[in-house]
N, C-alpha and C positions, 0 to 999 in steps of 0.2 A: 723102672722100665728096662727091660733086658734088650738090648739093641746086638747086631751081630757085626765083631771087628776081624774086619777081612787083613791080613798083612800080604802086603806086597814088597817082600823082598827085594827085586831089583830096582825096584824106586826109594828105598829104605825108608818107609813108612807105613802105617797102618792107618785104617780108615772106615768110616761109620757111614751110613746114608737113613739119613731119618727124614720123613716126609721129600722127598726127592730132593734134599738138601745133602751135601759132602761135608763131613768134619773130619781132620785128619791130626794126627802124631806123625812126624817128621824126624829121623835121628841119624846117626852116621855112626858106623863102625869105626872104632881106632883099638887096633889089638884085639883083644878080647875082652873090650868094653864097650856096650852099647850105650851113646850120647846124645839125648834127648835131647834137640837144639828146639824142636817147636811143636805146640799144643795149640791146635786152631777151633773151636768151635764158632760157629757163624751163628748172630743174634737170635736168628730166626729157630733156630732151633736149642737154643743157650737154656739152662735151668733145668736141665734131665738129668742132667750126671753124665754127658756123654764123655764129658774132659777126662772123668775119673773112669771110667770105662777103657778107655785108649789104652793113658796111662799105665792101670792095671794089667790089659793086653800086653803092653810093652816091657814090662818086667816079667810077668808070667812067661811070656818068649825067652827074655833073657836066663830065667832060673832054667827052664828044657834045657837050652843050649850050653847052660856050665860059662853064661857071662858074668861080666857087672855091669852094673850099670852108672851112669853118670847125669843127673838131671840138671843139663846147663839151660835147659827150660823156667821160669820163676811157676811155672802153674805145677809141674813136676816135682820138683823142688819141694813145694809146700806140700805135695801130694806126699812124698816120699815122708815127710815130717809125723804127717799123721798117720802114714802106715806104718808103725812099728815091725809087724812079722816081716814088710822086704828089706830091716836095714841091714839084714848080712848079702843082702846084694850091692849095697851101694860101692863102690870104689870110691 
């Protein structure tokens, strides 16, 4: 399912809306490391892949940008595990 992740900047998170539900990624600048603190999918719409979706947004931003990243998220984290091509982003 190709879902579309909107980032909003000034809120430092990115965000999904599938069937009029909100799922968001949450992280915080520190230097020139972007730090995944939180991965929200809501039940109602849980089992699409939207977590991984974010995630992948959220790093994809970070490579444009010339960051790292830091997944103090446990869903991130694990995400991060299984994607081998982003580990030269990880800080």
């Amino acid at each position: 399912m190709a879902v579309s992740v909107q980032h909003e900047p000034q809120s430092q998170r990115f965000t999904v809306e599938v069937d009029g539900v909100q799922a968001l990624l949450e992280y915080q600048m520190r230097g020139d490391q972007l730090v995944i603190t939180h991965t929200g999918v809501p039940e109602a719409i849980g089992g699409r892949g939207i977590a991984s979706d974010l995630v992948k947004a959220a790093f994809e931003y970070a490579r444009g940008a010339g960051y790292k990243v830091r997944p103090a998220c446990s869903y991130a984290a694990a995400w991060a595990e299984r994607h081998a091509e982003y580990s030269q982003l990880l800080a």
